[in-house]
C-alpha positions as CSV (number, residue, x, y, z in Angstrom):
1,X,-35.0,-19.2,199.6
2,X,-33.8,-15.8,199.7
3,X,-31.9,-14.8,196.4
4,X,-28.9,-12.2,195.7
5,X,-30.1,-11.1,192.4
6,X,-33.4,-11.8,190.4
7,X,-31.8,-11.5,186.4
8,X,-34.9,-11.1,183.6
9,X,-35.0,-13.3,180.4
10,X,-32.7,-15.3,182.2
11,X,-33.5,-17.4,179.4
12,X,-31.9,-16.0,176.6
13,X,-28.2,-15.7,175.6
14,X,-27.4,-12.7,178.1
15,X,-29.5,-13.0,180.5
16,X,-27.4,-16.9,180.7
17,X,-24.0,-15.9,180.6
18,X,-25.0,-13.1,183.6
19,X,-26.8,-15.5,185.7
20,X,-23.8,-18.0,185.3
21,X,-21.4,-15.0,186.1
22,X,-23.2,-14.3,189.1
23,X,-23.8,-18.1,190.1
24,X,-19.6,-18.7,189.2
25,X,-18.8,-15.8,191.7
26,X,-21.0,-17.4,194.7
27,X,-24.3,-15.6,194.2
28,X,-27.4,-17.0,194.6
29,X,-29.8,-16.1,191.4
30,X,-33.5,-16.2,190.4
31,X,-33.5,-17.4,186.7
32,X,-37.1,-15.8,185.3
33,X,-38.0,-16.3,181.9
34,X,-40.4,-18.4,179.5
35,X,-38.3,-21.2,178.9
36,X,-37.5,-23.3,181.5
37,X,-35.3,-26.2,179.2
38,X,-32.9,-23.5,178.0
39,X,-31.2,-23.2,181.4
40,X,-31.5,-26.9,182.9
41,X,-27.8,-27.1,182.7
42,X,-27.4,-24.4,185.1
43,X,-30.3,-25.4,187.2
44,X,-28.8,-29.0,187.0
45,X,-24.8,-27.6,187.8
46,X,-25.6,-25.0,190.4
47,X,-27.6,-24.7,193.8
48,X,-27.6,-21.7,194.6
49,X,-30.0,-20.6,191.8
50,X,-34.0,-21.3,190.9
51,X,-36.2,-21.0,187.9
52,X,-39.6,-19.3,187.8
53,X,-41.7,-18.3,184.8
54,X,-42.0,-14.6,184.1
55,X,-43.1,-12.8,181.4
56,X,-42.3,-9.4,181.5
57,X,-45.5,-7.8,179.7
58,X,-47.0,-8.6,183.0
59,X,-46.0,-5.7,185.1
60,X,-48.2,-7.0,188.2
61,X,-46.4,-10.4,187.6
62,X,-42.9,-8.9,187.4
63,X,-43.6,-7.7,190.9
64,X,-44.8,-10.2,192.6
65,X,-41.9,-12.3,191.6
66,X,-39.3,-9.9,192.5
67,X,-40.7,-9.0,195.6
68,X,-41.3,-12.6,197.0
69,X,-37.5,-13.0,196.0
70,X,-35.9,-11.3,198.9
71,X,-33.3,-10.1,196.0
72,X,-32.6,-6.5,196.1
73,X,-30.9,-6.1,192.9
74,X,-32.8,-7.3,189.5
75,X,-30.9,-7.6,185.6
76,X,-33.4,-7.1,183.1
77,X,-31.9,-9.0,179.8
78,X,-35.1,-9.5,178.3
79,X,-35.0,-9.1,174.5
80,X,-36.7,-6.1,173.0
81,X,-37.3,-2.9,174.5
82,X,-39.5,-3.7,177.6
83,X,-36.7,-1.8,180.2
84,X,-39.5,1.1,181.5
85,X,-42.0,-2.5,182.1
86,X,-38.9,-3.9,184.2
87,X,-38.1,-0.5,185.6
88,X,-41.8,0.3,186.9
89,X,-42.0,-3.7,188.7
90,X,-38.2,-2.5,190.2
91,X,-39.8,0.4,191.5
92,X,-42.6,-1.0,193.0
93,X,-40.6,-3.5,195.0
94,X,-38.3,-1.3,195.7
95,X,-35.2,-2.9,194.2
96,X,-32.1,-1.4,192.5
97,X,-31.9,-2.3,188.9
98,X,-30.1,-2.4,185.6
99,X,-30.4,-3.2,181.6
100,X,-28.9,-3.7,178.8
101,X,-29.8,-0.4,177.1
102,X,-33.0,1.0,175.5
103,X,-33.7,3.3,172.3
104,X,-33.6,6.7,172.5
105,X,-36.5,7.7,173.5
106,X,-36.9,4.8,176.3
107,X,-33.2,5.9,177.6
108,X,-34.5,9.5,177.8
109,X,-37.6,8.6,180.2
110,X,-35.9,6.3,182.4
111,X,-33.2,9.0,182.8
112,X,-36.0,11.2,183.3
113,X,-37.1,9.3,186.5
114,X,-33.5,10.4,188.1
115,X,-35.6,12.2,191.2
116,X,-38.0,9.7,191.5
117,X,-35.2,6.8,192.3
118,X,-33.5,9.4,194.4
119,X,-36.1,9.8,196.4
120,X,-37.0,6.2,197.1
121,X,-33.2,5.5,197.6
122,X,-32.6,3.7,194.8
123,X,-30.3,2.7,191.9
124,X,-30.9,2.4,188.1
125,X,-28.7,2.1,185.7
126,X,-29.5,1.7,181.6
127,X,-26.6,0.3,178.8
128,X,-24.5,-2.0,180.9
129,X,-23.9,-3.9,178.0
130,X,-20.3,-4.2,175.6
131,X,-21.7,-1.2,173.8
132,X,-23.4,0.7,175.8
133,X,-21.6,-0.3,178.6
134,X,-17.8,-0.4,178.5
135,X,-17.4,1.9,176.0
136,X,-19.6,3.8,178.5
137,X,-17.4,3.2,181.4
138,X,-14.3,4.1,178.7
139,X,-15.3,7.1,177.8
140,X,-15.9,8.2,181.7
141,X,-12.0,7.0,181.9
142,X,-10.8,9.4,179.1
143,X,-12.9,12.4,179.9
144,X,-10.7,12.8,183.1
145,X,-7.7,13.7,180.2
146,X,-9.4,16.5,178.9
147,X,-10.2,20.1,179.5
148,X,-12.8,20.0,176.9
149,X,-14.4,17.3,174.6
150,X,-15.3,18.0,171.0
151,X,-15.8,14.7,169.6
152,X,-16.7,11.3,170.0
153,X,-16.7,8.0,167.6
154,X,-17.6,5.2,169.3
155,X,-18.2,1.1,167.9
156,X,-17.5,-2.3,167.8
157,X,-15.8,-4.6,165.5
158,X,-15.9,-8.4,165.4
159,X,-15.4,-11.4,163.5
160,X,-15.5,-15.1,163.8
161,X,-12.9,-18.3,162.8
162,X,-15.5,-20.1,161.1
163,X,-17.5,-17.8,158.6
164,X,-21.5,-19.4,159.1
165,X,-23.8,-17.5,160.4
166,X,-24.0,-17.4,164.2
167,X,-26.1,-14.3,165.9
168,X,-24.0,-12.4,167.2
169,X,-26.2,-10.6,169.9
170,X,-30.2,-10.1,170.0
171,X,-31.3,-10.9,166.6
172,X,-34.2,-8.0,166.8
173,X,-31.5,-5.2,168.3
174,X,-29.4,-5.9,165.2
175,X,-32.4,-5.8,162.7
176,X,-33.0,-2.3,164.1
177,X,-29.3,-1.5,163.9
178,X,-29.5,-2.1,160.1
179,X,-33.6,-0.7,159.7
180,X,-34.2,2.2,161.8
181,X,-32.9,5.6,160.8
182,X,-29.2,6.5,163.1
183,X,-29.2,8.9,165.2
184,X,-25.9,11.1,165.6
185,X,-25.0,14.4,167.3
186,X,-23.9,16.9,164.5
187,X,-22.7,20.2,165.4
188,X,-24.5,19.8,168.8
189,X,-28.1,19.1,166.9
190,X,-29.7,15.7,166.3
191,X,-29.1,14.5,163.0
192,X,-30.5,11.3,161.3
193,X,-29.1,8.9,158.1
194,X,-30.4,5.7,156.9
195,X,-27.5,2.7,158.1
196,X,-26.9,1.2,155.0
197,X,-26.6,4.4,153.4
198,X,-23.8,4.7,155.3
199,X,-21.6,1.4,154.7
200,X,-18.4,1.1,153.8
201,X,-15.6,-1.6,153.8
202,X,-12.8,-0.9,156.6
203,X,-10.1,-2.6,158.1
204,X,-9.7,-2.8,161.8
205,X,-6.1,-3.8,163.0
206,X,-7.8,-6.1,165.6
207,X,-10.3,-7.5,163.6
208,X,-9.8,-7.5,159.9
209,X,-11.7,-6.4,157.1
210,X,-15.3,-5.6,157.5
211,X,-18.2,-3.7,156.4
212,X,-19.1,-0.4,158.7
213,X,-21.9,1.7,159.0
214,X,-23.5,3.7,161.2
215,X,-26.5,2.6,163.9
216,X,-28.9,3.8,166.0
217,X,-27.6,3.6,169.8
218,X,-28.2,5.4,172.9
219,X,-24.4,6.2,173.6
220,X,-25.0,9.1,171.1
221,X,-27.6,10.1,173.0
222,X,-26.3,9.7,176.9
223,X,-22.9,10.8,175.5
224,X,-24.4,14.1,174.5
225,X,-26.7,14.2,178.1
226,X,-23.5,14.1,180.2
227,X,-20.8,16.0,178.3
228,X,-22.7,18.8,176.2
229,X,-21.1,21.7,178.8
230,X,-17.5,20.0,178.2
231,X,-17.8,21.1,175.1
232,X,-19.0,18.4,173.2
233,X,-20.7,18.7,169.4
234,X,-19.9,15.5,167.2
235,X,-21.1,12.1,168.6
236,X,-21.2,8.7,165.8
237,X,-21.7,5.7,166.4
238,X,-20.9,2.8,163.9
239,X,-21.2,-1.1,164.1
240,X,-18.9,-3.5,161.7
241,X,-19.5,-6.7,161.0
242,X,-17.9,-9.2,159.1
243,X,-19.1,-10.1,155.7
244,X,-20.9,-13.3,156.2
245,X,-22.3,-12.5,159.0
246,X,-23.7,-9.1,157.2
247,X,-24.8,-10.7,154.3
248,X,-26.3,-13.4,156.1
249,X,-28.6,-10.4,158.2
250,X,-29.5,-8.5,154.7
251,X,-30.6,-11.6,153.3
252,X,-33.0,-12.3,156.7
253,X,-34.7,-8.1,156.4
254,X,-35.3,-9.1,152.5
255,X,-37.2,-11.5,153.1
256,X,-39.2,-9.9,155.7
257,X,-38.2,-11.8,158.7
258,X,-37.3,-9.0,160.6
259,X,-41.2,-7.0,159.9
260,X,-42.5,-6.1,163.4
261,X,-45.9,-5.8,161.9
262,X,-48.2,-8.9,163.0
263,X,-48.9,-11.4,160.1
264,X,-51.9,-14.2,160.3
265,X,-50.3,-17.7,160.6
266,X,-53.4,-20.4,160.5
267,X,-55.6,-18.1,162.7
268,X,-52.8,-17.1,164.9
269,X,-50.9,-13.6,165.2
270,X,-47.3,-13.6,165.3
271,X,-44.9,-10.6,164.2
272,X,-41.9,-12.6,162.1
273,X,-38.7,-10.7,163.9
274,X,-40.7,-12.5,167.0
275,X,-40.8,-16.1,165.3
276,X,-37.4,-15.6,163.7
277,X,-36.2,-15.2,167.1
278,X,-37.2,-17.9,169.0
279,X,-36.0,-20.0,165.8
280,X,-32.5,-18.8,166.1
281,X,-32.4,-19.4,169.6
282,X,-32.3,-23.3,168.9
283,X,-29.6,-22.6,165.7
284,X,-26.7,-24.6,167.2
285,X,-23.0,-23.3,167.1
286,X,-20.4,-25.2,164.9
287,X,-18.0,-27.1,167.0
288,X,-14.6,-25.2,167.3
289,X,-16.2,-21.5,166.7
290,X,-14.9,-18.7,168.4
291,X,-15.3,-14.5,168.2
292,X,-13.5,-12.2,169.2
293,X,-13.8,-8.4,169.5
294,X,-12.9,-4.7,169.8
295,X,-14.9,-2.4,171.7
296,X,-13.6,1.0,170.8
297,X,-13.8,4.6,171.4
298,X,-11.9,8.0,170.1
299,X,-12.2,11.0,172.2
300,X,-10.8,14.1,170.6
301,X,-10.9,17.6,172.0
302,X,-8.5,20.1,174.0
303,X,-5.8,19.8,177.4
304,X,-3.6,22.9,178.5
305,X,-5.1,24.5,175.6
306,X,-3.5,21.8,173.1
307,X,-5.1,19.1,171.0
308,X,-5.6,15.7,172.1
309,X,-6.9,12.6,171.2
310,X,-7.2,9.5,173.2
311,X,-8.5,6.0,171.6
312,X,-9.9,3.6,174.4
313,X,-10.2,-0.3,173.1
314,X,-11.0,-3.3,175.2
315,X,-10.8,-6.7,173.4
316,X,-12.7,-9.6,174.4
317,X,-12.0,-13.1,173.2
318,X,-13.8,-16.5,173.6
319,X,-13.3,-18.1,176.3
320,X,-12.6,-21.7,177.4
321,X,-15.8,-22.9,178.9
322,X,-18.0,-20.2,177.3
323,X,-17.6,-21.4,173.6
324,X,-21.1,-21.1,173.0
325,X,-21.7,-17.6,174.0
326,X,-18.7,-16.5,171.6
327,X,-17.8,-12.9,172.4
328,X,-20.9,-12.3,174.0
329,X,-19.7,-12.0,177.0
330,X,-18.9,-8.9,177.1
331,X,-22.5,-7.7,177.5
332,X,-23.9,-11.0,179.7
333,X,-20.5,-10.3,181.9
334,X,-20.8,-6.7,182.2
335,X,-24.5,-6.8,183.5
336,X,-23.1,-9.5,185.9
337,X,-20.1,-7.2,187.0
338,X,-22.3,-3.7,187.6
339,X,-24.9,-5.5,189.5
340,X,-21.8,-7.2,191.8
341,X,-20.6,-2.9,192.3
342,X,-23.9,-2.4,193.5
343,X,-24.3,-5.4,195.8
344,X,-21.1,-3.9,197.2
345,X,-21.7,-0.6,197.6
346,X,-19.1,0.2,195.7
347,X,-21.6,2.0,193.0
348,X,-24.1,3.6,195.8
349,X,-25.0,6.9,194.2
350,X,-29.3,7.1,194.4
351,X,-30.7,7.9,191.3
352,X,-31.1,6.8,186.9
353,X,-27.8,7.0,185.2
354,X,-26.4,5.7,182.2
355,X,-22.8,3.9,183.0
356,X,-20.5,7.0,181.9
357,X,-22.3,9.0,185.2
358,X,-22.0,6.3,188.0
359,X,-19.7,2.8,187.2
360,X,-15.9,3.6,188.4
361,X,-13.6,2.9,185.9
362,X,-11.0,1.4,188.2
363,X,-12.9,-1.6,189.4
364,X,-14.8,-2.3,186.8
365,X,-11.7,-2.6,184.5
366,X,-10.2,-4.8,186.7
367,X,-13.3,-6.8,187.0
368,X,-12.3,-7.2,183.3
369,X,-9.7,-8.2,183.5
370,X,-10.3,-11.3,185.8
371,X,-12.6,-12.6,182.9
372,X,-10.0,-11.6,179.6
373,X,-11.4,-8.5,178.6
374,X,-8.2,-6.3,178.0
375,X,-8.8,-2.9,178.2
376,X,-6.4,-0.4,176.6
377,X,-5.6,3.4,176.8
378,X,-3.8,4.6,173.4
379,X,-2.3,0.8,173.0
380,X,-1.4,0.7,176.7
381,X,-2.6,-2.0,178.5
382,X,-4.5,-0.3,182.3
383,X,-6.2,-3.7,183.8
């Protein structure tokens, strides 16, 4: 069988909702990941879409799997930072692809390969996520306003209706977010702060109260990339989350679940933020729990030689039917919806781009809007 898109880690929480979003729009999909059980229900509901082991450590394996696919577009979800692993089996098949984002320094080498996809014709796109992603897309939206860009704050805020502990996204991304040292643009120069030196409570009008800090993303980065000779010299990026939930994550780094350093476990090594992991991937969700969130971004900086500022939102909700994912959806979804441009032709531009460079607002908002993400432009309503 010859597949529409091959999507990585199909197995865990985003690469799911994506391959269900493809599967619930008529695609067919190959599901690759190390678990087959965690998507039997899709296997079981759906027949346009297969399962095949993968692990993506195994560059050589990657390929082969992708190439004997007959897919021409590939999703990496896979958790941790193994996008320049999926990126180099892409290339060798010759396949467009996209992620979820990277760190810094991975964003900057697979942007760095811009000539090399050019040159082979294809597409790759890095941060089609919630954030990075829409506020990505957002920002590419709101820089069309402006004669000149001086600064950018750019985050996400959610919060639950029952207060356990449910993870909200990647459990190792958000022990990173809290750990390792933020990165914002200060003044046009790289400048670096410890996150929870930075927190503070705040109260978002969508969300409620919650405690903010800031984190370590690549939007501060790829922000900077694309809009530096607009003018631009302040980038932060903060994450808020509500108080259980943030307690909940402290208590897990105390107690040194989140080390990445391998520990000796009855003659077996295993790095803790690995095991804690796949343990929270069996956590079930209480019955009636829903998220919601607020995706925002403020863009301040200069038209017709006056001052402007523009604040972009898009709130996502839980919707019937995807109760377990929560507002998750936003990143599965996304993934889902880029990859769809690109089957289309609609995003056809050759090279490695982040979304602010490449993803047209227009249809990707409205793409949004089909699945209840509302997007808004200074409390209007565009999709």
């Amino acid at each position: 069988m010859k597949f529409d898109f091959v999507v990585l880690g199909a197995t865990g929480a985003q690469g799911k909702i994506a391959s269900r979003d493809l599967l619930e729009n008529g695609y067919s999909v190959l599901m690759c990941g190390r678990k087959r059980e965690r998507v039997k229900h899709l296997l079981k509901r759906y027949k346009k879409d297969k399962f095949e082991f993968c692990d993506l450590r195994n560059v050589d394996n990657a390929y082969s799997i992708i190439k004997k696919s007959g897919a021409n577009i590939v999703i990496n979800c896979v958790e941790g930072d193994w996008n320049l692993h999926a990126l180099k089996a892409c290339l060798r098949a010759g396949v467009h692809s996209l992620d979820l984002g990277s760190e810094i320094w991975m964003t900057k080498k697979q942007l760095g390969m811009n000539h090399i996809l050019k040159k082979k014709g294809l597409i790759h796109i890095t941060g089609c996520g919630s954030v990075p992603g829409i506020g990505n897309v957002m920002l590419r939206y709101a820089s069309k306003k402006f004669d000149s860009i001086h600064d950018i704050e750019v985050g996400f805020a959610w919060d639950s209706n029952i207060k356990k502990f449910v993870v909200p996204f990647s459990i190792q991304s958000i022990i990173e977010e809290f750990t390792d040292p933020a990165t914002n643009i200060k003044d046009g120069k790289f400048a670096k702060i410890r996150p929870m030196d930075s927190v503070t409570d705040h109260f978002d009008r969508q969300i409620g109260r919650e405690k903010k800090f800031y984190v370590r993303h690549p939007e501060t980065y790829t922000f900077y990339h694309y809009f530096k000779n607009k003018g631009l010299r302040n980038v932060n990026f903060y994450a808020e989350f509500p108080i259980h939930s943030f307690e909940k994550i402290q208590t897990l780094i105390e107690l040194g679940l989140g080390d990445k350093e391998e520990i000796s476990f009855h003659g077996v090594k295993i790095k803790p933020v690995e095991f804690l992991t796949e343990v929270l991937k069996e956590l079930k969700i209480p019955k009636g729990y829903k998220e919601k969130e607020d995706l925002w971004i403020t863009i301040s900086g200069i038209k017709n030689k006056r001052k402007k500022l523009v604040k972009m939102q898009c709130l996502v909700p839980t919707l019937p039917g995807w109760e377990d994912a929560g507002c998750n959806i936003d990143t599965g979804m996304t993934a889902s919806i880029i990859a769809q441009l690109i089957k289309k032709e609609i995003i056809n531009e050759k090279g490695s781009f982040a979304p602010e460079a490449v993803v047209p607002p227009e249809p990707f908002f409205k793409e949004l809007g089909k699945r209840k993400m509302i997007v808004y432009d200074n409390g209007n309503r565009i999709n």
